[in-house]
N, C-alpha and C positions, 0 to 999 in steps of 0.2 A: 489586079495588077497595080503595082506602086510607080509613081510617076515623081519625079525630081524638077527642078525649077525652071529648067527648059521644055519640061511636057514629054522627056525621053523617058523609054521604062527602066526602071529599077529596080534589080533582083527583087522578088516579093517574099523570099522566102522568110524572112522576118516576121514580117506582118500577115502570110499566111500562118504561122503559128499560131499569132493573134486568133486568128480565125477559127482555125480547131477547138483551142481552147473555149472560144464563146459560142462558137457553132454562131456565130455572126456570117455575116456576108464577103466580101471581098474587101481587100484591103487598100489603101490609099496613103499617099504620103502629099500631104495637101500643103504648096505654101513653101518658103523658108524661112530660115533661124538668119537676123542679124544682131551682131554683138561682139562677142569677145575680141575679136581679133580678125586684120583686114582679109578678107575674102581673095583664094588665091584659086578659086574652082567656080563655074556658075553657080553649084548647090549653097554657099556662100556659108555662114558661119553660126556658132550663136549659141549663148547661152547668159545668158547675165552673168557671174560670178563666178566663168569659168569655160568650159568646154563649146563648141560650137556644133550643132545641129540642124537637121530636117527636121523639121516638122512634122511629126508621122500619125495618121490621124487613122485608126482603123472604120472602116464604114461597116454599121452594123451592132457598133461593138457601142453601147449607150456612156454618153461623158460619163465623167466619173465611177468606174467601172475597175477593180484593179486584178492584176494577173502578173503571174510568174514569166519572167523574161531571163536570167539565168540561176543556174542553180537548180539542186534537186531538192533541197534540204538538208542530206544529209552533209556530212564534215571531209573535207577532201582531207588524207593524209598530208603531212609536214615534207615540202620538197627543197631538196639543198640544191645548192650550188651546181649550177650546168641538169637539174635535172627537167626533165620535161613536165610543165604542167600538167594537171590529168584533165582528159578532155581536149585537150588541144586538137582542134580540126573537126569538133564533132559541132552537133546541136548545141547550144551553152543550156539548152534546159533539161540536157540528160548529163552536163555537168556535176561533177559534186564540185561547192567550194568549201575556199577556209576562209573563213572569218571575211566577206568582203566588206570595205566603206571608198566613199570617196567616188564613187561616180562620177559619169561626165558626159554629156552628149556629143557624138563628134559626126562627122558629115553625114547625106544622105542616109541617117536614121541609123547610122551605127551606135555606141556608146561604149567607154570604158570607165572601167572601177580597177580598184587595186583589191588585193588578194592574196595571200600567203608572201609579202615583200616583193610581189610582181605588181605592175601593171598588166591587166585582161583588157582584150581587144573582142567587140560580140558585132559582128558585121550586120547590113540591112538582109543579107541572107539568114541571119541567124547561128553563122560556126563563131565559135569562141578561138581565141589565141592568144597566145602571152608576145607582148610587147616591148618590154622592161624589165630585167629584174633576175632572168635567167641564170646569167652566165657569172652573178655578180652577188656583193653582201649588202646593196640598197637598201633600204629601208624606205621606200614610196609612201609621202602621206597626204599628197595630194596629187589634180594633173589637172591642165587644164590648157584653154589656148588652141587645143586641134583644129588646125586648119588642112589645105590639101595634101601639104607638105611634110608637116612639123608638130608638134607638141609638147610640152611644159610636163617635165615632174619635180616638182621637191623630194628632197632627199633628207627627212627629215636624221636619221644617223649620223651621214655623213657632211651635214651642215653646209649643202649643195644643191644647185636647180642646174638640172639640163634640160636641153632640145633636144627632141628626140626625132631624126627623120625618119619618114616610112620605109626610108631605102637602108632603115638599119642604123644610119648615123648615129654620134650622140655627142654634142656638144656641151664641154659645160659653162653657162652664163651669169650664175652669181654662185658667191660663197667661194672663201678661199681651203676650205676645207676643216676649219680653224671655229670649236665654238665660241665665242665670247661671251662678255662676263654684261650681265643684264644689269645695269648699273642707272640711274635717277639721272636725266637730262639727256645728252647725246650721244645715239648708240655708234660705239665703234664701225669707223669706216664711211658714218652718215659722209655726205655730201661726192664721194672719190666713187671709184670705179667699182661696179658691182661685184668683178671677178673678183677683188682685192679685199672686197670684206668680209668679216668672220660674221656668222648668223647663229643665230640661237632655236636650233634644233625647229625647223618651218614646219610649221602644222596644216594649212591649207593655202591654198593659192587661187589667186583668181587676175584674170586680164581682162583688160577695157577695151573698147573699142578703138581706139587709137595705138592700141599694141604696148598700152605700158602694163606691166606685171604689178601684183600685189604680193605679199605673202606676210600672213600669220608669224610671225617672230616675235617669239617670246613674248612680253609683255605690251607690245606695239606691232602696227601695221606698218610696213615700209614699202615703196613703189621703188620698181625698177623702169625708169625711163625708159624710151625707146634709143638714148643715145648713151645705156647702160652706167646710168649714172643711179645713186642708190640712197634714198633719203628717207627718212619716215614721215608717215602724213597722219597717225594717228596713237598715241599712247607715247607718255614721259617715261618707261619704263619703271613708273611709280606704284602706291596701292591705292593712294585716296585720288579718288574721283571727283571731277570737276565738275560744276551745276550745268545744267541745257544751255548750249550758245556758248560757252567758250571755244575757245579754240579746242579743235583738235590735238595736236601737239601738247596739250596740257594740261591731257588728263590720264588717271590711271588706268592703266586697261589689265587686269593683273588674271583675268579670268576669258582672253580669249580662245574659242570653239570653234568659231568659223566664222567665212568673210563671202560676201559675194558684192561685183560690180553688175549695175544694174545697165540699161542700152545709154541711160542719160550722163552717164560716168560717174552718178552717186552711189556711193561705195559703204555696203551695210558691214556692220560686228554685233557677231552674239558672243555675251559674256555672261555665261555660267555662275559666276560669284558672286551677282546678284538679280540673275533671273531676268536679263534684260538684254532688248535688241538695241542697237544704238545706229543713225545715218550720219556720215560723214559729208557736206556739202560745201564747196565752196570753205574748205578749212573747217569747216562750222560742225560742231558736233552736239545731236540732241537724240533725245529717245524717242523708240518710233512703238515698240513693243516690251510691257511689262512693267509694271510697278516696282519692282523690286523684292516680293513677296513670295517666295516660292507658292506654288499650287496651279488649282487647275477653274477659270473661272472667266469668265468675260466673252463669250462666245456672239455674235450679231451686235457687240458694244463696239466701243473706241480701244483698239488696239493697247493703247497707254495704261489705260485703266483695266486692262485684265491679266490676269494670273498666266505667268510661265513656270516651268520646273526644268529646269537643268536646259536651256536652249543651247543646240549645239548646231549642226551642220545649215546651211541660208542656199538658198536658190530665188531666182527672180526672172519672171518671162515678159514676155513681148507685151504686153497690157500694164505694165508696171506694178504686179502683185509682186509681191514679197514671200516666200515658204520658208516656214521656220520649222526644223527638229526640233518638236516639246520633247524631249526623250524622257522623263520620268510620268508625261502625262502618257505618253504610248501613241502619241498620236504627229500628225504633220498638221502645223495652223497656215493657214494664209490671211495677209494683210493687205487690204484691197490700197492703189492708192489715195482714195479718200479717209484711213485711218480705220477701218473698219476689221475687225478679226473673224473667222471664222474655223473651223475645224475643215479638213480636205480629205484627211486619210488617218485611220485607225479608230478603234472603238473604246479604246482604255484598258484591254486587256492583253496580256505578251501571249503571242502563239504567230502561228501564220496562217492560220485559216480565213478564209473568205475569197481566192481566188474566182474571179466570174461575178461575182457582185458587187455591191456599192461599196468604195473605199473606205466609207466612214462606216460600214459594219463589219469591216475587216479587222483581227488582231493585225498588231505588230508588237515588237522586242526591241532592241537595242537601234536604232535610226542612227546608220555610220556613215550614212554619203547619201545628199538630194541634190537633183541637177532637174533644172527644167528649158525644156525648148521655148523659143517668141511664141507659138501656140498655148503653152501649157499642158504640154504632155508630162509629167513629173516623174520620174526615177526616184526609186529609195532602194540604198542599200540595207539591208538588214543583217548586222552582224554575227551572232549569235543564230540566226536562222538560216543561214549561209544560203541567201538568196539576194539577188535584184529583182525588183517587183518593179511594175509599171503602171500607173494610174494615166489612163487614157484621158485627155484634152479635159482635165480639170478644171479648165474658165473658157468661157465665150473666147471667140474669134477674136485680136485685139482689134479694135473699131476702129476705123479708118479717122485719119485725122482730117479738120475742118481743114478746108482748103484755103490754101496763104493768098491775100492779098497785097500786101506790103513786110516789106522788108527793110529793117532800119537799126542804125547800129545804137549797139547802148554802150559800148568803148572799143574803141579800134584802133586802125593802125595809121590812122590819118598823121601829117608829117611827122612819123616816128622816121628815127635814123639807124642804122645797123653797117658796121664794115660787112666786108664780104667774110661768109664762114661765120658770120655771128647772129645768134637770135635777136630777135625784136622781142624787146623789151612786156608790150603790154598785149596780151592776145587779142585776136578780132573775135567779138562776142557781138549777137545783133540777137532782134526780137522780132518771132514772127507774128504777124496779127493778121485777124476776119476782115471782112467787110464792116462786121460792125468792130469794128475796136480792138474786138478782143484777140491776146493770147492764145496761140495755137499750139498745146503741145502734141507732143509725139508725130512729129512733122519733120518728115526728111529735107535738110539741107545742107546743098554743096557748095562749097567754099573753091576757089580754082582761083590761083594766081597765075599770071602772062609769062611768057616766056622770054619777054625781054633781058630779064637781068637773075636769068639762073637760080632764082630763090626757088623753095621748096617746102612744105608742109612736113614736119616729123612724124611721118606714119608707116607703119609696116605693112611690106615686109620690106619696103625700101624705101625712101621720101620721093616725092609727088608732088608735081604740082596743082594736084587735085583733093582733097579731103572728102569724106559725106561723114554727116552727124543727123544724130535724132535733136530734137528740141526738149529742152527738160519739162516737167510738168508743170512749170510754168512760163512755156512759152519763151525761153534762152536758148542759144544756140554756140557755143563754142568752140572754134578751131584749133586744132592741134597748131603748136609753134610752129613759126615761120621763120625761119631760117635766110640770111641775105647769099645770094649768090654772088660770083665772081663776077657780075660787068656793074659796074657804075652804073646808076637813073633811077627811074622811077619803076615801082611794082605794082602791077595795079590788078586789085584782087575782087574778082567777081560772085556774088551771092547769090544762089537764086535757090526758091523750093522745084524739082523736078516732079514733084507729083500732083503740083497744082498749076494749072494755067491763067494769063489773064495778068501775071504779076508782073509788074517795072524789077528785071537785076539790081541789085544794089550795087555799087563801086565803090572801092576808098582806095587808097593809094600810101607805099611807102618808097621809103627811100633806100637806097644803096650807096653809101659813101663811098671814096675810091679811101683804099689802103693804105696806110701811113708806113 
C-alpha cells in the first residue's frame, strides 16, 4: 500500500509495478517533496530545478536499483495534430514512446515528460496520458512547477510559457510570441512585463520555491518574478566567459543545456561548450562541476577537478546533491554538497539493459530529461531508447537538521519605509544557529508578518502574510519580498524555525508610509 503525507492510502498501482518488476515487497511512498513551488495540496510539492513530487520509496526494492517506469522500448509512431497519443489510458510501461526528455516529478508520485511535442502525464497508478500538446503545433521543451492545480511548459517553437490547469486550462504567462534577436548586454524586454517580451526559443525551465520561474533562453538565464516581471540573472548574451566570482549577469553563457533550482534558491547551469556546471548565488557566479576538459575522470575526487563530456540535463534533491547528464560519458554523476563527485547511474556503455539491478551497471544512451524528488528518487529520460527509467532512492534519507537555537538578522527590514503597494527596499534575510554557535543549514524557517497594515510576502499562488523557506547551506535564510499594504504604521514581522523548539521569535519591524 502507498501512503501520502497525511498517512491516507494512495492508489499503489505505481509502485505495485515497482514490485513485479523486483519481485520486491510492498510498496511505500515515504515522506514529501518540498521545493519548486508553494504547495496548494497536503502531498505538497518538489523537485529542485523543476517539477514537484512525492517521495516514492519502493520497500524491498534495494537503493540504487533502476527500472523501467514508462516505455517499452520500442518507437511510438509520429502523431499529428488532434491525434491521440498511443497508449493513452493504459499502463505507461506497455507504452511505446517517441523520443521522450524533459521529465518531471509531479504530485503523490506521479511524473511527466514530454514526447512526440506532447507533454505525458504517468499517474501514482501507473496509466499514462497526454496533457499538452494534442490538439496544437507546440513544441514542449521543458515543464515544470506542478503543483495541485497548475503546471509550466516552455514552448520552445513558439517562443511561449504557459500554465497549464488540470481542468484543461492554458494560460499563456511569458513570451509575446516574437523570437528575438540574442544580442551582447540587455536582452529585449529585460526589466517590463513577461507577457511582452520576445524569448529566444526556451529550452528548459525550472521554479524556486517562492514561485519565481526560470528559463533556459538562449544564451542567458532569465527569471520570471512572481509579479511577472522578466529579467535575466545569469548570462550577457555574450561567448567569452567570466573568471569564478563575478557577477552573474557578466558572463558568457553561450553553451546552455539545462538549469535547475535547488530548495535554497541556488540556481545551477550546465554548459556543454565547455564541459562545465556552473551555481548561480547571491548574483555570484562560480563552478561547481568540471574543469573544462572534455572526458570522463574524477570519480570520489572534488567535483571541480573532474572530467565532464557534454553536461546537459541538472536535477537536485532534498539533501542538496546536485545530478548531472554526463551524456557522452553514458552516465548520470552526482555532486554531494560538500564538492564531491560520484557516478549514480550508467555503466559507460549505450543500451538499456540492466533493469532490476544496480544503476551503475546499467547501459544508458542519449540522457534527455533528470528530475529528482527531496528523497532522491531520480528519473531519466532516455531518448533514443524511448524510455523513463527510475533509479530508486539514490541517496540517504535527507538528515534532519540541527535544531535552531537562535535566530538573528544579518539585514532586514528594521526602519525601512515603503508607500502602500510598494516593495521594501532590502529583503529580511537572518541566520539560524546551534547551541553551540553554529550555522544550521537546511532548517525550515517561517517568516509571517501582522496584520495590521495589510503587507504581504510575494509568493505563490497568491501573497501571504506568511512565507516558509529552507536555510541555505550556510546557515541564511531569506524572505520572499515584502510588499507595503494599504494602512499606515508599523509591520512587524515574526521569525521563528517550526521544527525546532526551545527558540526566542525573532521580530523586526517596518514601516508603512501614508500615500502622497
Amino acid at each position: 500500500m502507498a501512503y501520502g503525507a497525511s498517512g491516507q492510502p494512495v492508489t499503489p498501482g505505481f509502485w505495485a509495478t515497482v514490485e513485479r518488476v523486483t519481485s520486491g515487497g510492498g510498496a511505500a511512498v515515504s515522506g514529501t517533496s518540498c521545493g519548486n513551488i508553494a504547495a496548494m495540496d497536503e502531498l505538497l510539492h518538489d523537485e529542485q530545478g523543476g517539477v514537484a513530487g512525492a517521495s516514492g520509496v519502493a520497500v524491498g526494492v534495494k537503493p540504487g536499483t533502476i527500472l523501467t517506469v514508462a516505455g517499452t522500448g520500442k518507437e511510438a509512431p509520429r502523431k499529428g495534430v488532434g491525434e491521440e497519443s498511443e497508449g493513452d489510458g493504459n499502463k505507461a510501461t506497455a507504452a511505446r514512446l517517441r523520443h521522450p526528455y524533459a521529465t518531471k516529478w509531479g504530485p503523490a508520485g506521479s511524473f511527466f515528460f514530454c514526447a512526440d511535442n506532447r507533454v505525458r502525464k504517468v499517474g501514482p497508478e501507473g496509466t499514462i496520458s497526454s496533457v499538452f500538446g494534442v490538439g496544437d503545433t507546440a513544441m514542449p521543451s521543458g515543464v515544470a512547477g506542478e503543483a495541485a492545480a497548475y503546471f509550466y511548459v516552455a514552448d520552445s517553437d513558439n517562443n511561449q510559457v504557459f500554465r497549464i490547469g488540470t481542468d484543461g486550462s492554458r494560460r499563456r504567462v511569458a513570451g509575446n510570441g516574437q523570437r528575438r534577436d540574442e544580442v551582447h548586454g540587455k536582452a529585449q524586454g529585460d526589466g517590463g512585463k513577461a507577457l511582452e517580451a520576445p524569448l529566444y526559443g526556451p529550452r528548459d525551465i525550472a521554479v524556486d520555491q517562492a514561485g519565481n520561474m526560470y528559463l533556459a533562453d538562449g544564451y542567458r538565464v532569465r527569471r520570471i518574478s512572481t509579479d511577472q516581471t522578466i529579467d535575466t540573472v545569469a548570462g550577457n548574451g555574450g561567448y567569452e566567459r567570466a573568471p569564478d566570482g563575478s557577477k552573474a549577469t557578466e558572463t558568457g553563457l553561450p553553451g546552455i543545456t539545462g538549469i535547475a533550482v535547488d530548495w535554497a534558491g541556488n540556481l545551477y547551469i550546465a554548459d556543454n561548450e565547455d564541459d562545465r556546471v556552473r551555481k548561480v548565488a547571491h548574483g555570484i557566479i562560480t563552478v561547481v562541476a568540471g574543469t573544462g576538459k572534455p572526458g570522463f575522470a574524477g570519480d570520489g575526487g572534488k567535483a571541480v577537478d573532474a572530467e565532464l563530456d557534454d553536461p546537459g540535463k541538472l536535477a537536485c534533491d532534498g539533501a542538496g546533491n546536485l545530478y548531472i547528464a554526463d551524456k557522452e560519458n553514458l552516465r548520470v554523476r552526482m555532486v554531494t554538497p560538500d564538492g564531491r563527485i560520484s557516478t549514480v547511474a550508467g555503466n559507460g556503455t549505450r543500451g538499456s539493459a540492466g533493469d532490476g539491478g544496480p544503476a551503475t551497471a546499467a547501459q544508458l544512451n542519449i540522457i534527455s530529461g533528470l528530475a529528482c524528488d527531496r528523497a532522491g528518487n531520480l528519473l531519466i529520460a532516455d531518448y533514443p531508447e524511448h524510455r523513463v527509467r527510475l533509479v530508486v532512492r539514490t541517496t540517504a534519507p535527507p538528515p534532519k537538521s540541527r535544531p535552531v537555537k537562535a535566530i538573528s538578522g544579518f539585514s532586514h527590514l528594521n526602519n525601512q519605509h515603503a508607500r502602500p503597494g510598494e516593495p521594501f527596499g532590502q529583503p529580511l534575510q537572518v541566520e539560524a544557529r546551534d547551541t553551540n554557535g553554529k550555522m544550521v543549514p537546511a532548517a525550515r524557517i517561517r517568516f509571517e508578518v501582522d496584520a495590521a497594515t495589510g503587507s504581504t510576502f510575494k509568493v505563490n499562488p497568491k501573497p501571504d502574510r506568511a512565507a516558509e523557506v529552507f536555510t541555505s547551506d550556510k546557515g541564511l535564510a531569506t524572505a520572499p519580498e515584502l510588499v507595503a499594504g494599504p494602512t499606515p504604521g508599523k509591520a512587524i514581522i515574526t521569525v521563528t524555525a517550526p521544527d525546532s523548539k526551545g527558540h526566542a521569535p525573532a521580530h523586526y519591524t517596518a514601516h508603512v508610509d501614508r500615500a502622497t
